[in-house]
N, C-alpha and C positions, 0 to 999 in steps of 0.2 A: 541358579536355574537347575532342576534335576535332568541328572544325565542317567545314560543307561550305565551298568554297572561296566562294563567293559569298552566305555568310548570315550576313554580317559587315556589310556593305555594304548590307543588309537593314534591319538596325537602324538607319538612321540616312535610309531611303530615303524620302521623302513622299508617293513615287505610291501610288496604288491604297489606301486608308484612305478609307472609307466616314463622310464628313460632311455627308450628306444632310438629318440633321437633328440638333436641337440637344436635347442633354435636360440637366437641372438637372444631374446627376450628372457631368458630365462636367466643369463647372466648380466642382466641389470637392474640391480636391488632397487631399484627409485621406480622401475616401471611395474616390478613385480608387487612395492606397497603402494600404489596407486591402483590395482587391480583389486587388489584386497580390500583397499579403504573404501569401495566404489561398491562392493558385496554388502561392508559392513553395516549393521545399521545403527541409527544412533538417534531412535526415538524411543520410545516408555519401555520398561526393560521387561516389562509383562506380556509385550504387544505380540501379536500373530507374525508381523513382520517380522522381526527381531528371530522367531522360532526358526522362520524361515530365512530370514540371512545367516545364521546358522550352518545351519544344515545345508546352505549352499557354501559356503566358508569351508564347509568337513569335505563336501564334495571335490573344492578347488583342490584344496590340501592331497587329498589322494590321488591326482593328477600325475602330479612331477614333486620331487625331493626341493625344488627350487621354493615354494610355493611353502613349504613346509613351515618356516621359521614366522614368516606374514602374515600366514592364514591364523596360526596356531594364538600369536600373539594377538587378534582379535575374537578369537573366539572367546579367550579368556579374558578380554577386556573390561568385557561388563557379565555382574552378577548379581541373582536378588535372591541368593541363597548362599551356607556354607557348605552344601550338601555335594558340589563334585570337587571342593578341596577336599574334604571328610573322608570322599570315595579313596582316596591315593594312598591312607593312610589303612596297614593294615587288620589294626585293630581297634579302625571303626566299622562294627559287626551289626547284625539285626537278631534281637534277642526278640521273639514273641510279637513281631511285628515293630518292633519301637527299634531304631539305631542309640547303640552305645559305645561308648570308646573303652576298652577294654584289653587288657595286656601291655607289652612294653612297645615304645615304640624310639627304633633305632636310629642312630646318626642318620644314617642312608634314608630311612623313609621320610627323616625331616628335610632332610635336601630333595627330596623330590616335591615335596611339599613346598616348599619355598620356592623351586624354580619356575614353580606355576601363580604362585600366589603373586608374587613380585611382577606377573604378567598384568596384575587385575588394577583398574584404573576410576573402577564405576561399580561402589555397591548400593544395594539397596537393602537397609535391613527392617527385616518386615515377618510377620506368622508366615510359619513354611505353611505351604496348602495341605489339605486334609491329608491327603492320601501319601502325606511325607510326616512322619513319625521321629523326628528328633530329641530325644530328654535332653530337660533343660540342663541335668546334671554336666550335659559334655562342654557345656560352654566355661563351668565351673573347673574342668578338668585340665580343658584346653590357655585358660589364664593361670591356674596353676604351674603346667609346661611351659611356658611361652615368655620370654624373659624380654622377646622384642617384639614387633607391632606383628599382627597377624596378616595383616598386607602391607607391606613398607612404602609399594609404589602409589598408594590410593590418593587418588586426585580430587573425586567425588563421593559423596556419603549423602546417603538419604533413607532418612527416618520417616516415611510416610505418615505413620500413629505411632503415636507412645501411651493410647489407652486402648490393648489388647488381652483379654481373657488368654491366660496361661501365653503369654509371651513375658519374654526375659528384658525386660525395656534395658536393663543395667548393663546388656550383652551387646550393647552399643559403642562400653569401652575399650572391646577387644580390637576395635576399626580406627582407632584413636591411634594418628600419624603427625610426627610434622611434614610429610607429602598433604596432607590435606589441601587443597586450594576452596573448594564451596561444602557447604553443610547447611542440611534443609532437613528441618524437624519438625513434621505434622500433629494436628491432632491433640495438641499439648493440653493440659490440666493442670489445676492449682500442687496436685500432686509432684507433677516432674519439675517442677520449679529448680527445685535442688539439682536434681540429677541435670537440666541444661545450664545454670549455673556450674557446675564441678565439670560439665565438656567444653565449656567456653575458655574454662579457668585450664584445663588442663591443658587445652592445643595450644592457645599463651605459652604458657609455660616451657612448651615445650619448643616453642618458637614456629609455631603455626605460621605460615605466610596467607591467609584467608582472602581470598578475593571477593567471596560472597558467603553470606549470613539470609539462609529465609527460616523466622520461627512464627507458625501458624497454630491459634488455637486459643486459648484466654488464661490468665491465674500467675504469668510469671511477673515477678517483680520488679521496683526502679532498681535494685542492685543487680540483677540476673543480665538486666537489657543493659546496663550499663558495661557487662563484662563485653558486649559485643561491639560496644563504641571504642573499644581499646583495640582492635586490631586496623593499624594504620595502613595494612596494604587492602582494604577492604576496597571493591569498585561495585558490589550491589548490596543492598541490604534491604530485606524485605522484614516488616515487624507485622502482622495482622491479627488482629482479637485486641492487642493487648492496650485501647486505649487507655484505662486507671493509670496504668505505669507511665508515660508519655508525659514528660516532662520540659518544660524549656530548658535546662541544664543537658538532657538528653539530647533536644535537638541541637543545640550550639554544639554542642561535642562532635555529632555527627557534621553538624556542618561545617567541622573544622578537618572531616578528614581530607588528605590531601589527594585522594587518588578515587573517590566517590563519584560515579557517573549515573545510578543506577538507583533508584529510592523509591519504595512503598510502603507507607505508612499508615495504620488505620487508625482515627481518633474516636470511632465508636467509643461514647460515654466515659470522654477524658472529659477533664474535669478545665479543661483548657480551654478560655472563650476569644481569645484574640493574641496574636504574635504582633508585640513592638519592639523586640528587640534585629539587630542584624543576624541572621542563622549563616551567614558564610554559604556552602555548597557552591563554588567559586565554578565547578566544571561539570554541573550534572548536565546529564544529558535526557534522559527519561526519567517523569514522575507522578509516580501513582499515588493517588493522595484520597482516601473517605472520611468525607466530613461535610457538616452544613458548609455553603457557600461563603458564606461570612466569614469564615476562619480559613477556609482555600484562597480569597482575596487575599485578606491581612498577610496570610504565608507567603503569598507570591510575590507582595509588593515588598517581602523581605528575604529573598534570596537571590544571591547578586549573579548567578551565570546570564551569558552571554547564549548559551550554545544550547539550548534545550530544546528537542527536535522530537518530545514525544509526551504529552501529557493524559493522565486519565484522570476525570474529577469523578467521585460517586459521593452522591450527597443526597438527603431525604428533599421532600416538597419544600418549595419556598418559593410563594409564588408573588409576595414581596418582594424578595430580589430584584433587581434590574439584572439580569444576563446578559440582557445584549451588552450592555457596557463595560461587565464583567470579562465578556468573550472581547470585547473591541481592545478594551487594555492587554488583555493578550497574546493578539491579534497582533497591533502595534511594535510590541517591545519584542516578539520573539517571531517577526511575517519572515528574515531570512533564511533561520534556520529549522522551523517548526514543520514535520514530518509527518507525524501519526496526530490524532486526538480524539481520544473518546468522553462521549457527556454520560454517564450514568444514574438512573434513579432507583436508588436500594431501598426501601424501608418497606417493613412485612405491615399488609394491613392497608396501608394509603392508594387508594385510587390513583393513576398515573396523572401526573401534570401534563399540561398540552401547553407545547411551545408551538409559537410562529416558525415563519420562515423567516420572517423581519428577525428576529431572536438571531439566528445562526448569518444572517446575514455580513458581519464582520468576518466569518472564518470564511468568505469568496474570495477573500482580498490574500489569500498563502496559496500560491501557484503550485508550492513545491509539494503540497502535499499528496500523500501516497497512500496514505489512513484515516477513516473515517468512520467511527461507530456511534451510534445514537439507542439508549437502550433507555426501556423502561417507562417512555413519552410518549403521547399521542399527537401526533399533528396532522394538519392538512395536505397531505401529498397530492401533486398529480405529474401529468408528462413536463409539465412547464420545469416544474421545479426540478427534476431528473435532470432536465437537460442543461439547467444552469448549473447542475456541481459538476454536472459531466466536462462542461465548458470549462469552468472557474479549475477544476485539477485533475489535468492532460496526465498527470504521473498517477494516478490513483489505480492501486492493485487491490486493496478491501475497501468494500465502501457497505454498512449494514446500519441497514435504517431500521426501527423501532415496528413491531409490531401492531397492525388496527384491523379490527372485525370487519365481519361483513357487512354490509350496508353504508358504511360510511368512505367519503371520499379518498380514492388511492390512485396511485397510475396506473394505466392498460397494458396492455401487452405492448402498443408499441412503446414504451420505456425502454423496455426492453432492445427493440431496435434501435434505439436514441443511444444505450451504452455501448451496443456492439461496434459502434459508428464510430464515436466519439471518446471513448476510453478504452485502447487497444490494452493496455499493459495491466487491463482487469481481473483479477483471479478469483476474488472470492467475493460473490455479493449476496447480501440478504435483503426482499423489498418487500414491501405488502403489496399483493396484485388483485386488482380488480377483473375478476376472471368472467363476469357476467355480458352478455350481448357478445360473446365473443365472435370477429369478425372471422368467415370463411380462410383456411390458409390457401390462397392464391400462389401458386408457384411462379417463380421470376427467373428461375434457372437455378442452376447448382450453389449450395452455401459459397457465402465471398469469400475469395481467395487473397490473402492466406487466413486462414481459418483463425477465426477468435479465439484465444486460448481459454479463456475462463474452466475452472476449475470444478466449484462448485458454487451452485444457486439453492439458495434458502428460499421459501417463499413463505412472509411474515404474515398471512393473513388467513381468516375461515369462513367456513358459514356460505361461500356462494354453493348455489344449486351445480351438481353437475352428472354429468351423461355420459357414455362413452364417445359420443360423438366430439362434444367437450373435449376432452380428454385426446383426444386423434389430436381436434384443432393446434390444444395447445402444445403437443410435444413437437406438432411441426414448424409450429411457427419459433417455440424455443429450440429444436435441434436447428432452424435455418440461422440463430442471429449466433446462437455458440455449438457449432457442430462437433466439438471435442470435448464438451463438458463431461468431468467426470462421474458427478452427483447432484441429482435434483430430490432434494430433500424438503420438508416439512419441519414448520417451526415451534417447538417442545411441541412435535405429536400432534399438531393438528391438522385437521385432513388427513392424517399420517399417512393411509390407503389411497386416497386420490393421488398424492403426487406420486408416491412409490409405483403406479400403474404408470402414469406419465413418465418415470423415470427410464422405467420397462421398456417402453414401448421408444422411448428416445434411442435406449441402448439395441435395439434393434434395427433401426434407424442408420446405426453407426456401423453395427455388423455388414449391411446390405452393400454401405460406400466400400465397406473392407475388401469383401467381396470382390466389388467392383474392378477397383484397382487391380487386387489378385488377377483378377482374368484381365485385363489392359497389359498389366505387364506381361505376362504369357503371350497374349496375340504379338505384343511388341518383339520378342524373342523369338517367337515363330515364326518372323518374317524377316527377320535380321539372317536365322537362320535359311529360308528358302535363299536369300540372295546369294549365302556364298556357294 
């Protein structure tokens, strides 16, 4: 991530940290990287967030000398650049706008470099952004210098693309550790075949302990993906694009590893029409699997776990199939411990299939479940049917149902009141809503307390007429059933403006109660005060 040229030298600087006074907290290293780990963030290393956990991270640090060592070692945790190790070093210079490494560079400035670099735990190597000007030559300079791994302590590595106009893909072996634990390669082409064959082959070699493998993209080989079935401390491994390679020797391998909870695999245009042999996968837990149905059967009636508590099928039309029966064996063999499950319909071109309710009817019978997505289907929805999954799973925190236009049958708003009811520990829903004849919002008194947490609401449907009146209607009768929601969004863009105004006018909604409160507590203090 680009830093300014001087907030490097920051980190490490003593002056100005305010040790006025002495509090208990500050001499307790467990409460001080608890505060820090609670700043840090640890979602997409590009994200807004992250800039900003940051910068609040630089903030704490400048507080107290205590805070110093905590702060520093998250800020430098995660990076998607070389560019503020680079900065430490002094003769990485800027020639004509482009950074070059240039001159000698001494003991001393490699031990500062390293004392930073050894901090880093999460890279992401990827095209610096425009306005950051690195020649490739310095990467060529810096493997020339560097006789050991250019971060010794990296945990995580991720190759988003490895098919970028004027980026260095090969500059991915500077990051090559046996600290590696996961490695995730985007973007792939028949090109880089070699190049993730010779990183798979290297981190082996080198005594890699891998716990997870994601390679996304099409063109690698049965020998490339075979190098990834060799690493026995493996617990995820994601293969996508590359059905051709997909072989049964492939899958037995993997399903002999011993420490495997975690599998997706795509069989797009593998050349594989049915599994009869045993595949092992003795302890997986989650499995993401694309393929016709017929071959996601055969697969399942031959992998022996006991414990699988999260499946995703995506499979083209098939409207031969029997699914319910599909879903019922399912259903059966895994109602203990089955958690999540999503049905998906991928293929470009085909008109969505329309399931029943009779169809899904088997998965009423998993209490436990907490996940529920239906993508890519048309069905019949209304309040009835809402109200029976809401029933059938009390634990359910996502539940996203499938996309249907306007005019055709969906449930009303009150569904809506049916989920706020009936599935408290709901966080993320997406539903088609039938927004038309919409009923007056009648007030009943202030939102139920305690307040439905839901997060955020998708709403899968288009095409009804609407008004500002509409629009009043509905954010009141949605800010009454989830008064805390964070996001009332539109699904891929439709309507995109109508609910974005409804979302507006909720969060307005939300400001008023803020408010509210604000002045209660005041009065309540005002009067606490007259008494004494």
């Amino acid at each position: 991530m680009q830093e300014s040229e001087s907030q490097e030298s920051l980190y490490s600087d003593e002056d100005g940290f305010n040790d006025s006074a002495e509090f208990l907290v500050h001499s307790n290293p467990d409460i001080l990287e608890e505060i820090c780990e609670y700043i840090a963030h640890e979602g997409d290393l590009d994200s807004e967030e992250m800039a900003s956990s940051r910068s609040d991270l630089f903030a704490v640090m400048m507080t107290c000398r205590a805070f110093v060592e905590p702060a520093v070692s998250r800020l430098w945790r995660s990076l998607d650049s070389l560019y503020p190790l680079l900065k430490l070093l002094p003769a990485f210079v800027q020639v004509d706008g482009t950074y070059v490494l240039r001159g000698h560079i001494s003991a001393e400035d490699w031990e500062r470099f390293d004392l930073y670099a050894s901090r880093v735990r999460k890279f992401s190597y990827a095209r610096d952004p425009p306005d950051l000007d690195i020649a490739m030559h310095v990467y060529f300079r810096l493997a020339l210098m560097r006789s050991k791994p250019m971060l010794p302590s990296l945990r995580q590595l991720f190759c988003p693309s490895t098919s970028q106009d004027n980026f260095l893909v090969s500059g991915i072996f500077l990051f090559l550790s046996s600290s590696l634990q996961r490695i995730e390669i985007g973007d792939i082409s028949p090109m880089e075949d070699k190049l993730c064959g010779t990183v798979l082959h290297t981190l082996s070699s080198e005594g890699a302990q891998l716990e997870k493998i994601a390679l996304r993209g099409h063109g690698l080989t049965k020998d490339t993906l075979g190098l990834a079935a060799k690493f026995q401390s493996l617990r995820e491994l994601e293969v996508i694009g590359m059905g051709p390679s997909l072989t049964m020797e492939f899958l037995e391998e993997i399903g002999a590893l011993p420490w495997l909870v975690e599998l997706a695999l795509d069989f797009t245009d593998s050349t594989l029409t049915t599994v009869e042999r045993d595949l092992g996968m003795k302890d997986l837990k989650g499995f993401m699997v694309h393929a016709p149905f017929r071959f996601i059967q055969a697969m399942m009636s031959h992998i022996s776990t006991q414990h699988l508590e999260a499946i995703i099928f995506v499979s083209p039309n098939d409207a031969l199939f029997d699914k319910k029966q599909f879903l019922e064996e399912i259903a059966t063999r895994w109602k203990d411990t089955l958690l999540r499950i999503a049905v998906v319909h991928h293929q470009a071109g085909e008109e969505p299939e329309e399931l029943t309710v009779d169809t899904l009817s088997p998965l009423i019978g998993l209490p436990r479940l907490t996940y529920f997505r239906l993508e890519g289907y048309t069905m019949q929805l209304d309040d009835e049917t809402i109200a029976v999954f809401a029933r059938a799973w009390p634990q359910l925190h996502t539940l996203l149902l499938p996309f249907i236009g306007g005019g055709q049958p969906r449930p009303t708003i009150n569904a809506l009141r049916l989920l706020s009811l009936l599935s408290p520990k709901l966080r993320n829903l997406r539903i088609p809503l039938d927004t038309r004849d919409l009923p007056p919002f009648v007030s009943s008194g202030s939102p139920q307390e305690p307040a439905h947490m839901l997060h955020t609401l998708t709403i899968a449907t288009a095409d009804d007429p609407w008004e500002l009146r509409t629009l009043l209607h509905l954010a009141r009768h949605i800010d009454y059933c989830f008064p805390d929601v964070d996001s009332v969004l539109a699904h891929e863009n439709h309507d995109e403006d109508k609910w974005l105004q409804v979302h507006e006018m909720i969060q307005m909604y939300q400001a008023v109660r803020q408010e509210e409160r604000g002045f209660e507590r005041e009065r309540m203090i005002r009067e606490e005060y007259d008494l004494l």
